[in-house]
N, C-alpha and C positions, 0 to 999 in steps of 0.2 A: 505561310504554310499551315495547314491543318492538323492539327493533330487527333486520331480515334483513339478513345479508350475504351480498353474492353473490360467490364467489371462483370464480376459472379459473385452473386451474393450467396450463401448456404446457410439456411436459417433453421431453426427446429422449434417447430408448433405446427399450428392448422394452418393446412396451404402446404407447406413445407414438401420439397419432392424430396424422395430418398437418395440417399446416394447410394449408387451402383458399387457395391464391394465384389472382390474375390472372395472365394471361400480359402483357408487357410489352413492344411494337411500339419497334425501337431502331435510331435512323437511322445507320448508320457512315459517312461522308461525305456528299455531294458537300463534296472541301473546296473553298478558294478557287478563284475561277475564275481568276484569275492563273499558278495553276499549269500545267505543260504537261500535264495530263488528270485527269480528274477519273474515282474508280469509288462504285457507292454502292451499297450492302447494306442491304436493308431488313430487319432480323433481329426474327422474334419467340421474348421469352426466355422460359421459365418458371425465375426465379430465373436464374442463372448460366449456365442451359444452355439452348443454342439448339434450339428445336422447328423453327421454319424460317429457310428465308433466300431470299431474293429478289436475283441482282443484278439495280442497275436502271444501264443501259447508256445511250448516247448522249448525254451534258453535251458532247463534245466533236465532234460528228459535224460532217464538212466535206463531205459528197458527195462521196467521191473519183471516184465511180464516173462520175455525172455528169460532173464536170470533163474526165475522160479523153476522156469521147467528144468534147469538144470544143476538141480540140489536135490535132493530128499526130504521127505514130510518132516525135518523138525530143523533141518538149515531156514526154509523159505520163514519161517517165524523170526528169523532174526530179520529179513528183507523185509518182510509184513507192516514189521511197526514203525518203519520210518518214510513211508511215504506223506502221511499225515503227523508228524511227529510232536504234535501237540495232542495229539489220541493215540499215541504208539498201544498202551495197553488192549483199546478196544479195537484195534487193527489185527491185533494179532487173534483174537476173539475166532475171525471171519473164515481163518484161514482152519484152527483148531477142530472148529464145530463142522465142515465140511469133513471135513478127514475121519470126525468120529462117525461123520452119520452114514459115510461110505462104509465104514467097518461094522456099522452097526452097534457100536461101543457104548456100554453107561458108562457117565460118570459119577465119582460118588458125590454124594451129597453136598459134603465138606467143602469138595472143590467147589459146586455147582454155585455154591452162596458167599463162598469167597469171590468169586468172580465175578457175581451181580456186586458185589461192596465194591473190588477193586476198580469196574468199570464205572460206577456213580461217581466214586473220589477223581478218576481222568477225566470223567465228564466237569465237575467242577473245575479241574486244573485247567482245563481248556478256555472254558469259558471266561475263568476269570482274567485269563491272558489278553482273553478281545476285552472285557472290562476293562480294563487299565490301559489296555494300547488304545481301542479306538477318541476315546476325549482328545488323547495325546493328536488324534489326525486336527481335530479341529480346535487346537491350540491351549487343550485343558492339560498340566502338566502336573499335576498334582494326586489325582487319582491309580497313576502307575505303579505309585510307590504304596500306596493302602494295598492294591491287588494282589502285589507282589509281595507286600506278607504275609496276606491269606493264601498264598499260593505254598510260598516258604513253608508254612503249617503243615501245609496237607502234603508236600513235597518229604517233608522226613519221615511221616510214617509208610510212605513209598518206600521212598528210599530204605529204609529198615526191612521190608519185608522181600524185596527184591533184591537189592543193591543197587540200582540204577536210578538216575534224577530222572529220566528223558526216554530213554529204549529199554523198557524193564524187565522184557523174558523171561517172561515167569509164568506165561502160559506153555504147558505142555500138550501133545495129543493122549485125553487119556486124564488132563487133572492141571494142575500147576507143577511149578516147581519142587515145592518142597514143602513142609507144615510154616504154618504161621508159624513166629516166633512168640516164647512166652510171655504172655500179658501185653502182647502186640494190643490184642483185640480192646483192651480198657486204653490205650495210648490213642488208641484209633479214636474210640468214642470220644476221649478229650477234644483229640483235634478238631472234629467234626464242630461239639457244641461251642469252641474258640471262634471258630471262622463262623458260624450262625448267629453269637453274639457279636461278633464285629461286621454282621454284613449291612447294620442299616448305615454305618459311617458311610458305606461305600454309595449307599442308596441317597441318601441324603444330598453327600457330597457332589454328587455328578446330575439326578433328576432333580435336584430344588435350585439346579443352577439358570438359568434363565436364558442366559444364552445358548446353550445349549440345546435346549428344547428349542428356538428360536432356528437353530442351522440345522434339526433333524427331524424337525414335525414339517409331514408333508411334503418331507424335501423324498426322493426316487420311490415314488411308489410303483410298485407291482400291484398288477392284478391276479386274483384264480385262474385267469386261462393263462395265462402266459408262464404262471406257475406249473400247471398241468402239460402244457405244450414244452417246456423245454427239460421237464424232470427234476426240477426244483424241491430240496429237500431237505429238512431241519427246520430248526428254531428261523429262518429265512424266509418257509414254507409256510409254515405256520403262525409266522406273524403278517401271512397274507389271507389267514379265512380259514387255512389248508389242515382239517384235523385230522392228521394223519401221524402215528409214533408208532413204530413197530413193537414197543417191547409193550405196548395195551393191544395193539391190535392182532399181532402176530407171535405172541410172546415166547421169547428163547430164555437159557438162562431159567431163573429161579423170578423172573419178572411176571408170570402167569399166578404167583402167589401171593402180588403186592401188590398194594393199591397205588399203582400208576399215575398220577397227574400229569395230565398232557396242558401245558401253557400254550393258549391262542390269543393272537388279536384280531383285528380284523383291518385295522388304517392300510399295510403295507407298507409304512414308509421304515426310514430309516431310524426314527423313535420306534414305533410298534418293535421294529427289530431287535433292536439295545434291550429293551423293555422283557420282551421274549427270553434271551439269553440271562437277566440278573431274576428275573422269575423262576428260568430254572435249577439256577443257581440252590435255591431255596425248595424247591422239589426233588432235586438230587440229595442234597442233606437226609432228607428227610427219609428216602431211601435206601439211604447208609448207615441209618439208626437203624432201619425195620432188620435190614440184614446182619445187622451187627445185632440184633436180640434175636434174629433167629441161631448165629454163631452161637451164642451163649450157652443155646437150648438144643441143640446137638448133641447124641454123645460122641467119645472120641471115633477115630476109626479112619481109614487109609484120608489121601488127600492125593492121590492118584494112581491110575491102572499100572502095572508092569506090562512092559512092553519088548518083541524079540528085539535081537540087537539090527535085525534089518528090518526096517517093515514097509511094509507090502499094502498098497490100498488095493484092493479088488477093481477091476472094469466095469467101468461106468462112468458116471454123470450124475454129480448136482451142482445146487446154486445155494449158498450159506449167504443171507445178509442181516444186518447187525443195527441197529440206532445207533450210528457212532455219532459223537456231537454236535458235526457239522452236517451231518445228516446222514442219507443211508448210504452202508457201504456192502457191495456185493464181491461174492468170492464164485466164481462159473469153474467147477473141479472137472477135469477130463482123464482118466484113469485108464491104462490099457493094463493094468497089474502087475505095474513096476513099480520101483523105492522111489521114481520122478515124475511126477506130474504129465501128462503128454500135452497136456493145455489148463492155465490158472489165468482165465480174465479176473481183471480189475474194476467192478464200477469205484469210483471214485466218488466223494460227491462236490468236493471241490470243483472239479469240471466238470460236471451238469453245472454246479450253479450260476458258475462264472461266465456262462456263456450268454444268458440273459440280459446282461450289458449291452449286445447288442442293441436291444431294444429298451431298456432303463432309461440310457445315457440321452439320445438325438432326444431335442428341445430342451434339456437342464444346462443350466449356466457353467461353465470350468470351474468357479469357485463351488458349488454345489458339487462337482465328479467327486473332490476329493473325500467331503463327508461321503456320500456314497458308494462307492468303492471301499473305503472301512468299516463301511455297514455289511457288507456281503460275506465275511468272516471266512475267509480262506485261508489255503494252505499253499503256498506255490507249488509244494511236491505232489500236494494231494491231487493238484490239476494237470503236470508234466509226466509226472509216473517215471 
């Protein structure tokens, strides 16, 4: 009797045929709904590398937009600052500055330059938050904890002039809340030049590290168009070429009388980006002094308008938008001359930027998604609304 054997040999070099794979559909989240947002990527892989990617958005969607219309000009301020609520302060900015410039309303001074200070310190606080988390994605555990006491820092003189760690409502229509409190403004400057002398530890610690630069140089670059093409905006933006900052270009606020530094790079990738964010770290400081010597040099006098006990925005229409950290954030007011809104859109900038994924992701490796995805500096609320 005869025996056939049938042998396959599968080798890999030159000559070598490929083997014929499936492509392989890979859920990366929704995680727990417990958590405060959920994002989820529907990736299809061939082998290790991603052909496409899908985010799939809304696990967390609250209607904000809804809700607005159905409050009064100084409820929707408390809804405002927590869609983003690593920028709660300068959320609520978006909504303030539309309502005055329907009214037509100065503010005073006082307020005007407390409010360019308070939004520089939430810009920091922001920032430093992706400082310290993002290493954490690619296995640096060490750097959260440096962050998170220059956060701490800056977190109690917050906290002292608002009361709040997180949602601080302390923008009014018309001014802030209330006066700074006394010798606030020297507590402030401390903290400021605290975290400005401790911020090369943080520089040091995380860009002198090797690996580091090794898993974020090069690794999801964008281009200018595609930055342009999908509305891409912030320190994200701009660490793709994109010199674009409102508060130099379009300035609000008391930022038309300060010398503005706008941080660029030009690589796009996910170092340029990191790079962007701890640069401006160090330019928002530095914005917090100038406003904090203009406080100084002030004299006393109101720190907001009196307001009737109903109030009323006249009919019409504008668009307020702001440099909040993660980039620009728009407020679209529609007004029939009532105490509620008849329409308050949301740009967000969370989702414009998140959506760029789609096209980041196809040809980078799955161990590569995960640095990049922590490069993209979201907010899951900022994107579900």
């Amino acid at each position: 009797m005869r025996t056939v054997t049938t042998q396959r040999t599968v080798g890999i070099g030159a000559g070598a045929k490929e083997l014929a794979t499936e492509d392989m559909v890979l859920n990366i989240g929704p995680q727990h709904p417990s958590t405060h947002g959920v994002l989820r990527l529907r990736l299809t892989l061939d082998g290790e590398r991603i052909v496409a990617a899908e985010p799939v958005v809304g696990y967390m969607h609250r209607g904000a937009e809804k809700l607005f219309e159905v409050r009064d000009f100084r409820q929707i301020i408390v809804l405002a600052n927590r869609h983003d609520w690593l920028s709660a302060f300068s959320s609520e900015l978006g909504v303030v500055l539309a309502v005055e410039r329907m009214l037509g309303m100065e503010v005073p001074q006082r307020a005007v330059w407390a409010r360019t200070l308070l939004a520089e310190l939430n810009r920091v606080l922001n920032h430093l938050m992706f400082l310290g988390s993002y290493p954490l994605e690619v296995g640096a555990i060490t750097p959260i904890f440096y962050a998170f006491r220059e956060r701490e820092t800056l977190q109690r003189v917050m906290e002292e002039v608002s009361g709040g760690r997180i949602h601080y409502m302390f923008n009014r229509v018309g001014g802030l809340k209330e006066e700074l409190p006394a010798g606030w403004t020297n507590r402030a400057r401390r903290a400021v030049a605290d975290v400005r002398s401790r911020m090369p530890e943080i520089d040091d610690l995380i860009m002198g590290n090797e690996i580091f630069r090794a898993r974020t140089r090069g690794v999801g670059t964008i281009d200018r168009e595609q930055i342009l093409q999908y509305g891409v905006s912030g320190p994200i933006a701009r660490a793709a070429g994109v010199d674009f900052d409102l508060r130099r270009d379009e300035p609000y606020l008391a930022y038309g009388e300060l010398p503005v530094r706008v941080v660029t790079r030009t690589e796009g990738d996910c170092l340029a980006r990191f790079e962007c964010l701890l640069d401006q770290v160090h330019a928002s400081l530095d914005l917090a002094d100038a406003c904090l010597d203009r406080l100084a040099d002030l004299p006393p006098g109101p720190i907001n308008q009196r307001l009737p006990k109903v109030l009323k925005v006249p009919e019409g229409h504008t668009y307020a938008w702001t440099e909040n950290p993660l980039g620009l954030n728009g407020y679209f007011l529609v007004s029939r001359g009532e105490k509620t809104p008849w329409r308050l859109k949301l740009r967000s900038a969370s989702f414009n930027n998140i959506q760029v994924l789609a096209e980041l992701l196809p040809g980078c490796l799955v161990a590569d998604m995960i640095a990049i995805l922590g490069s993209m500096f979201f907010v899951v609320g900022d994107i579900d609304k």
